[in-house]
C-alpha positions in Angstrom: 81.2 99.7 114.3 80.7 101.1 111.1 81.6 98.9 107.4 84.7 100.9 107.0 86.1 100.6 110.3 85.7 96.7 110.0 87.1 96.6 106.7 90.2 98.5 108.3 90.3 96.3 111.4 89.8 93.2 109.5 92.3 94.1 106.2 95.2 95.9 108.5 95.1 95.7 111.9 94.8 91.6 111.5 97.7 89.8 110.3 97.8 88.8 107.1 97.5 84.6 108.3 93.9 85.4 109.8 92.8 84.6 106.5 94.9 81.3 106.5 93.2 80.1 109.7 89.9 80.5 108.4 90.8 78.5 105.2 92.7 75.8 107.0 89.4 75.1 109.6 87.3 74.9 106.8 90.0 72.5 104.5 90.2 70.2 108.1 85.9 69.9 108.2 85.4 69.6 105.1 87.6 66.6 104.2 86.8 65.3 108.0 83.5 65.1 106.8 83.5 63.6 103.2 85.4 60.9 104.9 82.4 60.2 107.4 80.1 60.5 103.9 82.2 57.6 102.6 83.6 56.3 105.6 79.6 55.4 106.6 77.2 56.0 104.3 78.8 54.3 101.4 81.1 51.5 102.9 79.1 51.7 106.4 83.0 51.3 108.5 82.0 53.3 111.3 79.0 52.5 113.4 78.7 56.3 114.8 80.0 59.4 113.1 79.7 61.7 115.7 82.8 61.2 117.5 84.8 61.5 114.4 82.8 65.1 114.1 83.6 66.3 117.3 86.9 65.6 117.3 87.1 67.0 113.9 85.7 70.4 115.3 88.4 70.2 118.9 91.4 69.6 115.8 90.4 72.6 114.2 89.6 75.6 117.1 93.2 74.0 118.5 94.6 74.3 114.8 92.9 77.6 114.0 92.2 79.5 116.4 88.3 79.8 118.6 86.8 81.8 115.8 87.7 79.4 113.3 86.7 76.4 115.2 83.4 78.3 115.8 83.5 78.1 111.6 84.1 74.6 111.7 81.7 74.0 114.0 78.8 75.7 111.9 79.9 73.8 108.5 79.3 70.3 111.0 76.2 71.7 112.2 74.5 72.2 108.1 76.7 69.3 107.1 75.1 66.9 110.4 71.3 67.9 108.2 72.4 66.3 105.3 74.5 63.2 106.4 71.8 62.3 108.8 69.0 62.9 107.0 67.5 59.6 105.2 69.2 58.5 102.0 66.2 58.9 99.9 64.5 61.2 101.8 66.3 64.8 102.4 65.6 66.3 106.0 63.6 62.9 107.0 65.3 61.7 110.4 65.2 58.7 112.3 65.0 58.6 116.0 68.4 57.0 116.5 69.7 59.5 113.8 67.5 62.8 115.0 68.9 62.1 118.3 72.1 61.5 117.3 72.3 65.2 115.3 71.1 66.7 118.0 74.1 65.3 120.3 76.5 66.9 117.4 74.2 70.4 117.4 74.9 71.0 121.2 78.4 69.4 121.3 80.1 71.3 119.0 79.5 75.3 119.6 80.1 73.8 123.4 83.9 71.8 122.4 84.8 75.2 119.7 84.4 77.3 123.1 85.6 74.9 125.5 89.2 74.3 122.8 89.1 77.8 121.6 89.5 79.3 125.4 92.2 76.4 126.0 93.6 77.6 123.3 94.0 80.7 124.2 95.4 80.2 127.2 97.7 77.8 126.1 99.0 81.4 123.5 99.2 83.5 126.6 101.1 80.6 128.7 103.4 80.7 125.4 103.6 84.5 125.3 104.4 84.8 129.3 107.0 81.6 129.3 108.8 84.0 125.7 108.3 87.1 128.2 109.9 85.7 131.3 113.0 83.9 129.2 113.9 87.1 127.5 113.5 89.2 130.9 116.0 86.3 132.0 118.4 86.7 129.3 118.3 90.6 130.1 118.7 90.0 133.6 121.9 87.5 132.7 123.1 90.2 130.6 122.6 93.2 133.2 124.8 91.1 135.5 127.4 90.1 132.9 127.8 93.8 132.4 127.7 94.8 135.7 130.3 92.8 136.3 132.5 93.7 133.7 131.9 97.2 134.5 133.0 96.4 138.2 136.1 94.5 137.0 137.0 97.8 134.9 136.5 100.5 137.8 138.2 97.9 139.9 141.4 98.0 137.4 141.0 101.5 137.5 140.7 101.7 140.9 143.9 99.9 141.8 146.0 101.1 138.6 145.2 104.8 140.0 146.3 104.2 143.4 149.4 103.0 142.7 150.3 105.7 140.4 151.3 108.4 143.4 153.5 110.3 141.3 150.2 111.5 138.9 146.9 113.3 140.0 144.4 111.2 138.2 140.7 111.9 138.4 137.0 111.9 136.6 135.8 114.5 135.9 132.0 115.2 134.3 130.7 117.1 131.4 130.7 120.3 133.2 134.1 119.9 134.4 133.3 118.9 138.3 135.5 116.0 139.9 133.9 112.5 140.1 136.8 110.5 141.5 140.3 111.3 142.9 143.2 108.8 143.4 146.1 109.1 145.9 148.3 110.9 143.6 145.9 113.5 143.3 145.6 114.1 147.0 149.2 114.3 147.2 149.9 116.6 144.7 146.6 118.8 145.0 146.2 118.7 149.0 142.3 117.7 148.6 140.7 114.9 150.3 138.1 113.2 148.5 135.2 114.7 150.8 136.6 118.0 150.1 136.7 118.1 146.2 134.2 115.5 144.5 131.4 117.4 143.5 134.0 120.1 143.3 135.0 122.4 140.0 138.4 121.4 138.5 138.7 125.0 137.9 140.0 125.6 141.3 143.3 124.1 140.4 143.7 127.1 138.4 145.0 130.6 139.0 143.0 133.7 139.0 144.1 135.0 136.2 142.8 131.5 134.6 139.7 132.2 135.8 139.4 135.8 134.5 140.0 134.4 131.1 137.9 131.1 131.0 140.9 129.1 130.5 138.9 126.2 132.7 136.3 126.4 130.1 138.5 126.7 126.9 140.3 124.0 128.1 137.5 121.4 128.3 136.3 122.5 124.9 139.9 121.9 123.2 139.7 118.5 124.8 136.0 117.6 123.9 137.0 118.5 120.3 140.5 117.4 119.7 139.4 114.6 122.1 142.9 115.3 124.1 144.2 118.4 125.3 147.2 119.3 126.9 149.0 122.7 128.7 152.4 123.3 130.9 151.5 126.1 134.2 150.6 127.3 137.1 148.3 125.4 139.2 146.9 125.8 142.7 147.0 123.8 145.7 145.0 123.7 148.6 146.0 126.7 150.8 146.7 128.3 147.7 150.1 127.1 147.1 151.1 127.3 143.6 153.0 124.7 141.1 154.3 124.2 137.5 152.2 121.3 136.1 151.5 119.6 133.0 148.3 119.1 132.9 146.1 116.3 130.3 142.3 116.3 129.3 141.7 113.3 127.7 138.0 112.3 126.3 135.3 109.8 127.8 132.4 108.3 126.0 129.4 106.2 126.3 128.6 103.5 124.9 126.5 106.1 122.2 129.5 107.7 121.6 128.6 111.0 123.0 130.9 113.2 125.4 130.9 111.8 129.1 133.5 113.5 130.7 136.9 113.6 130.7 139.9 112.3 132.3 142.3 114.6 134.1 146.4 114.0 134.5 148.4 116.0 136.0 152.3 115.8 136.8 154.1 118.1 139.1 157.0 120.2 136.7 158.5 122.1 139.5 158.5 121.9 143.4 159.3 126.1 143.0 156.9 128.7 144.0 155.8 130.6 141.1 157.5 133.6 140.5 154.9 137.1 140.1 154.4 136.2 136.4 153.2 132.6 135.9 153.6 132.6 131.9 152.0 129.4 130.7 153.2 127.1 127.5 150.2 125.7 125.6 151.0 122.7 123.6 
C-alpha cells in the first residue's frame, strides 16, 4: 500500500469519528493511569495497580473500538516502565514489581484482542438485529399493501360484476384485455378464455382498422387521460352495434401510463346500416 493510498483510505474512506476513537482511548488511559500514579505512589490507596490497568485497557477497546484499545494498551505497556520502576531509581525493578509489569505486558495486548473481537461481534449482532427489524417492517408493509391491493381488486371485482348493463374491462399499454366483467361478456359475446390476452381492437370494424382508429384512440386517451367516441362495434360472430365507447387512464404509483380502462354502453340493439358513420366526441 503505497503513502497516498493510506492517506486516502485513512482521510476519506474512514469516517470522520475514527479520529475521535483514537483520542477518546488515549483521554480514558491516560487519566486511568494518573490516578493509579496518585492513587498509589503518592497516597499508596491501592495495594495492586494492575487490575485497575487492565480494566482500564477492556473500558477502552469496548469504548473505542479493537484498534484503539490496542492504543491504549501500548500507552499501559510504556506507562507500566515508569510506574513500576523504583522511585528514585528509573527502570530499577523489584521482584514483586518486575513480576508484576510483566503480568500487565502479556495481559493487555491479550484483553485489547480478546474485547476488541467481542466488540466486534457485539456491532455485527447490532447490524444483523437493525437488518432483520427493517426486513420485518418491509415484510409488514408488503402485506399491508398486499392487502389493500386485494381489498381494491376485490371492490373492483364485485362493483364490475354487478354492473351487467356496461362492458367493463383492463386493458394494458398496448391495448390487449387484462380483465373482463359480466357486462362485457354480455354485450361483446367473449368469454374470458377467449379474449384476455386478446387486442381490444377486434371490437372494432374493418374500416377502423384500416385507419388505426384502435391506435389513435389509445393515444387521445393516454394524452387527454380520457377519451371518448359513439359507433360501430363488433361482436363475436361479427355482429355489429352502436356503442359509446370510454378510455379512461391508469397509473402506477410513478405516475407513468399503465393501461387504461375500457367502458362501453350498448346505443342501439339495430344492425348497422352499410355506412356506419361514427360521432367523435
Amino acid at each position: 500500500m503505497t503513502v497516498q493510498s493510506w492517506i486516502t483510505e485513512t482521510l476519506v474512506t474512514r469516517p470522520a469519528h475514527w479520529w475521535g476513537r483514537y483520542a477518546t482511548a488515549g483521554v480514558i488511559t491516560l487519566v486511568s493511569v494518573l490516578l493509579v500514579a496518585i492513587l498509589w505512589r503518592r497516597l499508596g490507596a491501592i495495594p495492586d495497580p494492575g487490575l485497575i490497568l487492565l480494566f482500564t485497557v477492556a473500558a477502552a477497546t469496548y469504548l473505542a473500538g479493537g484498534m484503539a484499545g490496542m492504543l491504549s494498551a501500548a500507552i499501559v505497556l510504556f506507562c507500566s516502565f515508569v510506574l513500576f520502576s523504583h522511585p528514585l531509581y528509573p527502570f530499577r525493578y523489584s521482584e514483586l514489581d518486575w513480576r508484576q509489569m510483566m503480568v500487565i505486558i502479556v495481559a493487555c495486548p491479550v484483553i485489547a484482542l480478546m474485547v476488541g473481537s467481542l466488540k466486534e461481534q457485539v456491532e455485527r449482532l447490532r447490524a444483523v438485529t437493525n437488518e432483520v427489524q427493517l426486513l420485518r417492517e418491509d415484510l409488514r408493509r408488503h402485506e399491508l399493501v398486499k392487502e389493500s391491493l386485494f381489498q381494491c381488486e376485490q371492490r373492483f371485482r364485485l362493483m364490475t360484476d354487478c354492473t351487467t348493463d356496461y362492458a367493463i374491462c383492463a386493458l394494458d399499454a398496448s391495448g390487449s384485455v387484462r380483465a373482463w366483467n359480466p357486462g362485457a361478456e354480455r354485450l361483446l359475446g367473449y368469454s374470458d378464455p377467449e379474449i384476455v390476452g386478446q387486442s381490444y381492437s377486434r371490437f372494432f370494424l374493418r374500416d377502423d382498422l384500416m385507419a388505426r382508429q384502435p391506435e389513435r384512440f389509445l393515444e387521445q386517451a393516454r394524452f387527454s387521460g380520457r377519451a371518448t367516441e359513439e359507433g360501430w362495434r363488433l361482436r363475436k360472430g361479427g355482429a355489429r352495434f352502436r356503442a359509446r365507447t370510454t378510455l379512461l387512464t391508469l397509473k402506477n404509483s410513478q405516475g407513468n401510463h399503465n393501461g387504461c380502462l375500457l367502458v362501453m354502453q350498448e346505443l342501439s340493439h339495430e344492425s348497422a346500416p352499410g355506412d356506419p358513420a361514427r360521432n367523435n366526441v
